[in-house]
C-alpha positions as CSV (number, residue, x, y, z in Angstrom):
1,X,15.4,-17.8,-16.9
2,X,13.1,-20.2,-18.1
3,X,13.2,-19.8,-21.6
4,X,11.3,-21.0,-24.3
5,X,11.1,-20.9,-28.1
6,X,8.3,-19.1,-28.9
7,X,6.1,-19.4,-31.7
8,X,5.5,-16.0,-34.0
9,X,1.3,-16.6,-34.1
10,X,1.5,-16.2,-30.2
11,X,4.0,-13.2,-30.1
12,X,1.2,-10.5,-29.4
13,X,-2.1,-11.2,-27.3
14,X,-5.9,-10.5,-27.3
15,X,-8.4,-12.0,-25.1
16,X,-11.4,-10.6,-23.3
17,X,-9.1,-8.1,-21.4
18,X,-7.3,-6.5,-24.5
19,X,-10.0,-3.5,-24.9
20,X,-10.3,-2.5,-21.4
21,X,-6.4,-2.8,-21.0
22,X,-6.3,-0.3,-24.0
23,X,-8.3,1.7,-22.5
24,X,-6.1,2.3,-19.3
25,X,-3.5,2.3,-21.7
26,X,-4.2,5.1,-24.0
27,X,-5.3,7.2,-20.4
28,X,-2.2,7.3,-19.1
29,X,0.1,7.7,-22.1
30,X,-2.0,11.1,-22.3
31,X,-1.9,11.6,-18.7
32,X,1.5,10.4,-17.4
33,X,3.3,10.3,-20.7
34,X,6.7,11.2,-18.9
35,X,6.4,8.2,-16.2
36,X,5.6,5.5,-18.9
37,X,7.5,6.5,-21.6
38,X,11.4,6.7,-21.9
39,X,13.2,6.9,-25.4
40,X,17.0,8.0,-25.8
41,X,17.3,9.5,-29.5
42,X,19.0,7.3,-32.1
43,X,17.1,4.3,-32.6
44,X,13.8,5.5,-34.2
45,X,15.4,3.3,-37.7
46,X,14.8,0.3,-35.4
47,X,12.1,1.2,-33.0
48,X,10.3,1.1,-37.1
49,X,11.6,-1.9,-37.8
50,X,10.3,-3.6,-34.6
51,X,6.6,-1.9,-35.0
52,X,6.7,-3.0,-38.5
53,X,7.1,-6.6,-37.5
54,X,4.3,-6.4,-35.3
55,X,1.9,-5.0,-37.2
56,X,3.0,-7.6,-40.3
57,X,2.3,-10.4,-37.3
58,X,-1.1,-9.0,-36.9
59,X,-1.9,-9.1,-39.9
60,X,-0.8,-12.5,-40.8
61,X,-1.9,-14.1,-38.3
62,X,-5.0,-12.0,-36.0
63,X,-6.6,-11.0,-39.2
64,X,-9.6,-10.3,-37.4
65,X,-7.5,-7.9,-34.8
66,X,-9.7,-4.6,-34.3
67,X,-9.7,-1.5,-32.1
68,X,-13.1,0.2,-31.8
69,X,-14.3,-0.9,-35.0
70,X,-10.9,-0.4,-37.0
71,X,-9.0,-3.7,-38.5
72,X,-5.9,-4.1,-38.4
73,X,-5.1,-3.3,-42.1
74,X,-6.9,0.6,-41.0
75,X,-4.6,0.4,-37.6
76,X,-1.4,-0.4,-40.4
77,X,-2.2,2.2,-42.3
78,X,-3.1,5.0,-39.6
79,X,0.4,4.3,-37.7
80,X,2.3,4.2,-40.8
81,X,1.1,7.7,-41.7
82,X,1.4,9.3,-38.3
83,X,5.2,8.5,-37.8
84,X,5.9,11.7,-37.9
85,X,2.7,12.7,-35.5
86,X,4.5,10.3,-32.6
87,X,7.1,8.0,-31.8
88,X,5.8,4.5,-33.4
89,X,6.7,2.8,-29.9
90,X,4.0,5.0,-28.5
91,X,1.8,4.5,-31.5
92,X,2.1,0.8,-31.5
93,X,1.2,0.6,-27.4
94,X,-1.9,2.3,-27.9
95,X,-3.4,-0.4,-29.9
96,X,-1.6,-3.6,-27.9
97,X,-1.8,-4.8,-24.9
98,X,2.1,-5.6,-24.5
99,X,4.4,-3.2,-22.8
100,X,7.6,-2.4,-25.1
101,X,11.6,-2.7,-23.8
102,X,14.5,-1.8,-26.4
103,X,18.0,-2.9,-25.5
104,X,21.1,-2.1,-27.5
105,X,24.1,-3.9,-27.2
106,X,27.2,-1.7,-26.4
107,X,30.5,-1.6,-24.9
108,X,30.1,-5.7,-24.1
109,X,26.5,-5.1,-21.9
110,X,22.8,-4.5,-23.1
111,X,21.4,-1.4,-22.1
112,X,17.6,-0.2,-22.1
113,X,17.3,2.5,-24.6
114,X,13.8,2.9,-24.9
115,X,10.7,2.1,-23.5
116,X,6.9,2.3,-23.2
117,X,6.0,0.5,-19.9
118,X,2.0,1.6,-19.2
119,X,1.5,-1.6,-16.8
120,X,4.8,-1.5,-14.3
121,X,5.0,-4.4,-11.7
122,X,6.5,-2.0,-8.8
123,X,9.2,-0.9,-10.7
124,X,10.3,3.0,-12.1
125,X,10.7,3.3,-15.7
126,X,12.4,6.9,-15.0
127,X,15.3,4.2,-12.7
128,X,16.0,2.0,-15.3
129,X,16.6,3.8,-19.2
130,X,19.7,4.0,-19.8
131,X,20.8,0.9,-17.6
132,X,22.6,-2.1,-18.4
133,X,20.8,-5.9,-17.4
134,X,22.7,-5.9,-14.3
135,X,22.2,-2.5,-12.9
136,X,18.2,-3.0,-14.1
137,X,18.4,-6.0,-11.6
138,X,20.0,-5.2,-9.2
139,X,17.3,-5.7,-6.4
140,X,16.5,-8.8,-7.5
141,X,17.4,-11.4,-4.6
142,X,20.3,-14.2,-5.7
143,X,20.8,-12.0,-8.9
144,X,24.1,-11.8,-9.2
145,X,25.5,-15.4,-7.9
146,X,22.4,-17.5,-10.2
147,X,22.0,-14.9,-13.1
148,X,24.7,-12.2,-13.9
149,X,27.1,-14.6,-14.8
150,X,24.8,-16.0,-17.8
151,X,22.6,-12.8,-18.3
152,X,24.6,-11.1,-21.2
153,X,25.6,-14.6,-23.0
154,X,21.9,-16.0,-22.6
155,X,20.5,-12.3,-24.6
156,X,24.0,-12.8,-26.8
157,X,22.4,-15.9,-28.2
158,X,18.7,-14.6,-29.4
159,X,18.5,-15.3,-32.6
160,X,16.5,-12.9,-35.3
161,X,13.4,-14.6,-36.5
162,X,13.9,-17.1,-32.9
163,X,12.4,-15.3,-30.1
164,X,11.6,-17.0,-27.1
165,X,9.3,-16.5,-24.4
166,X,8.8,-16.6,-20.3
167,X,6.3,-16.1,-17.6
168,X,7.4,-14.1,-14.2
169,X,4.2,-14.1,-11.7
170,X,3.9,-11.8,-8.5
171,X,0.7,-11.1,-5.8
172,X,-1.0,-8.1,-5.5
173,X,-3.3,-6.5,-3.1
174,X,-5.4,-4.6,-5.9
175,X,-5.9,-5.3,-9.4
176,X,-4.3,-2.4,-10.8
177,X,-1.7,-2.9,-13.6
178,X,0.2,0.1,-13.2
179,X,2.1,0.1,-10.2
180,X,5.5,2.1,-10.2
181,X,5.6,2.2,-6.4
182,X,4.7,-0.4,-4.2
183,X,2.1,0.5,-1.8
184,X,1.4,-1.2,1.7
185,X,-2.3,-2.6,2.0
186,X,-4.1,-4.5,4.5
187,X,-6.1,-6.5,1.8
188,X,-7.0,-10.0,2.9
189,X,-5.2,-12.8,0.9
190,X,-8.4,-14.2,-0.5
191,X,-8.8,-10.5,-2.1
192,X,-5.8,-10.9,-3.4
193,X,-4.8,-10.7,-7.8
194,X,-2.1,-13.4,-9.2
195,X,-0.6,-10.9,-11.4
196,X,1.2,-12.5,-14.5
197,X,3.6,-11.2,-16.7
198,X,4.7,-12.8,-20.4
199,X,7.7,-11.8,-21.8
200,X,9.3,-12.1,-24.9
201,X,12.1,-11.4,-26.5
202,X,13.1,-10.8,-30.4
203,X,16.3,-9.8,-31.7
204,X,16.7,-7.5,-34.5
205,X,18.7,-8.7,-37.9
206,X,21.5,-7.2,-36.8
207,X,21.7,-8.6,-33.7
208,X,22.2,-5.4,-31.8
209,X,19.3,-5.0,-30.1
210,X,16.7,-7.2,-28.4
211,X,12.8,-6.0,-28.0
212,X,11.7,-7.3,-24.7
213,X,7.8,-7.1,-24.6
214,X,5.5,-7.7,-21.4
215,X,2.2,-8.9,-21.5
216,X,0.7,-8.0,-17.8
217,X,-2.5,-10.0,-16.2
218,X,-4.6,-9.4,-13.2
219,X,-6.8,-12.2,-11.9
220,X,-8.4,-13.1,-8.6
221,X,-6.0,-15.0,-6.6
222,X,-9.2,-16.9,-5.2
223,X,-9.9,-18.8,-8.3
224,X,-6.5,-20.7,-7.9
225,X,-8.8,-22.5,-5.3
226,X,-10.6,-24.0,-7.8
227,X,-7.8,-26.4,-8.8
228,X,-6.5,-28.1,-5.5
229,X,-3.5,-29.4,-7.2
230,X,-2.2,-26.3,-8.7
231,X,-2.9,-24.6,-4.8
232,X,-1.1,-27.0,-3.6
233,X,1.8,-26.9,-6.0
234,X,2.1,-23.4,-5.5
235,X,1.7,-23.4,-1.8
236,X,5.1,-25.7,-1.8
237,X,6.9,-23.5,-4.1
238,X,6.1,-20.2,-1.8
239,X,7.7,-22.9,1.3
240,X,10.8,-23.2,-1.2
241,X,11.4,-19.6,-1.5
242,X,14.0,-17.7,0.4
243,X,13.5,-14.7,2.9
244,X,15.3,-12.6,0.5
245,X,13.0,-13.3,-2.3
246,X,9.6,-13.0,-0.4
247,X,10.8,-9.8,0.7
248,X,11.5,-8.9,-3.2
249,X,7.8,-10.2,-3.8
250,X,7.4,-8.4,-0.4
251,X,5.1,-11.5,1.3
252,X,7.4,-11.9,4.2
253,X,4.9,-11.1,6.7
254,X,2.2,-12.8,4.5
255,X,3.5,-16.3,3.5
256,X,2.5,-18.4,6.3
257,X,-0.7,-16.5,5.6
258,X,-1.4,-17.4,1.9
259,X,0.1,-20.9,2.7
260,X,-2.5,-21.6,5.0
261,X,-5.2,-20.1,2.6
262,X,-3.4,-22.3,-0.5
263,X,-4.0,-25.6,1.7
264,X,-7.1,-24.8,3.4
265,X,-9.8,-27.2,2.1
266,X,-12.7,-25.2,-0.3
């Protein structure tokens, strides 16, 4: 899975796209509330616990965090006195840029019990609650020969206070975030968007549950250009991959394509 420890200053992320993200954000939590936001009843105690921690990292250690105008300690107090306005999962999503997971483990499998997902990468939050790892992933190519086996003993061993941290990266033929559904486009591959993903993942005290958050990215794929080794490199990895997993990443009619575009000289 490509885990790494991650360090708590760098749980949540800003950056120059955090208040246009927000903006989408807050749009279609009003507008498509059912299609980005899943929570089975019973874990609003820990749902608390997890927004608590988050706002607490704020504060300790993006003092200067602020939505349109408000600092963080004003954003603290606001969501701590509307828990009863909202679910703080939703709350907490309005004012970060990180999409929220909540597994529970049960019956020997983790299971997603709740979920605030605004930015989907061509996947259906309405498929997925209520799933365990290996049903979530079941489309994913090699899944269950490379990573079934280790899935539930790799989440079993998340410590609390020693989250770790990944990076998952797909293409894209627009720029937009949320994407349930893929959709077919004829969009040339210099007009494509590297779209990344960084995901962590904390465990609770009790060790029960694990909060899997996802911080989505869309950026020209044409500036990867601009660095000749890293085209390169990444040219050789899409030669590496499988015909299964390019039709996951669904470039199977586009990799020779983007190959060519990765090696062609600027």
């Amino acid at each position: 899975m490509g885990l790494r420890e991650l360090e708590l200053k760098n749980w949540i992320e800003g950056g120059p796209d955090l208040t246009a993200q927000l903006k989408d954000r807050n749009k279609l939590l009003n507008r498509s509330r059912t299609q980005v936001v899943q929570i089975q009843s019973g874990h609003d105690f820990v749902i608390q616990n997890f927004v608590s921690q988050i706002l607490n990292n704020l504060k300790s250690f993006h003092p200067n965090y602020q939505i349109k105008n408000h600092k963080i300690t004003e954003i603290i107090s606001k969501i701590s006195a509307d828990l009863e306005a909202d679910n703080a999962f939703v709350q907490i999503a309005r004012v970060i840029a990180e999409d929220l997971c909540l597994l529970k483990f049960t019956n020997g499998e983790w299971r997603l019990v709740a979920a605030v997902v605004v930015f989907p990468s061509r996947w259906n939050l309405l498929d997925k609650i209520g799933k365990s790892l290996d049903q979530i992933h079941t489309p994913v190519p090699g899944y269950e020969q490379a990573l079934q086996p280790f899935m539930t003993d790799t989440f079993n061993k998340i410590k609390p206070k020693r989250p770790v941290w990944r990076k998952n990266w797909s293409l894209h033929a627009t720029s937009t975030l949320h994407e349930p559904f893929y959709k077919v486009s004829l969009a040339p591959v210099e007009d494509y968007w590297w779209r990344t993903e960084r995901q962590t993942l904390s465990a609770s005290d009790d060790g029960k549950y694990i909060l899997f958050t996802i911080r989505s990215r869309s950026e020209p794929f044409k500036w990867i250009k601009s660095d000749s080794v890293a085209a390169h490199k990444f040219a050789k990895t899409l030669a590496t991959l499988t015909p299964e997993m390019l039709q996951y990443k669904h470039l199977i009619e586009k990799r020779e394509e983007v190959i060519s575009y990765l090696n062609r000289q600027l």
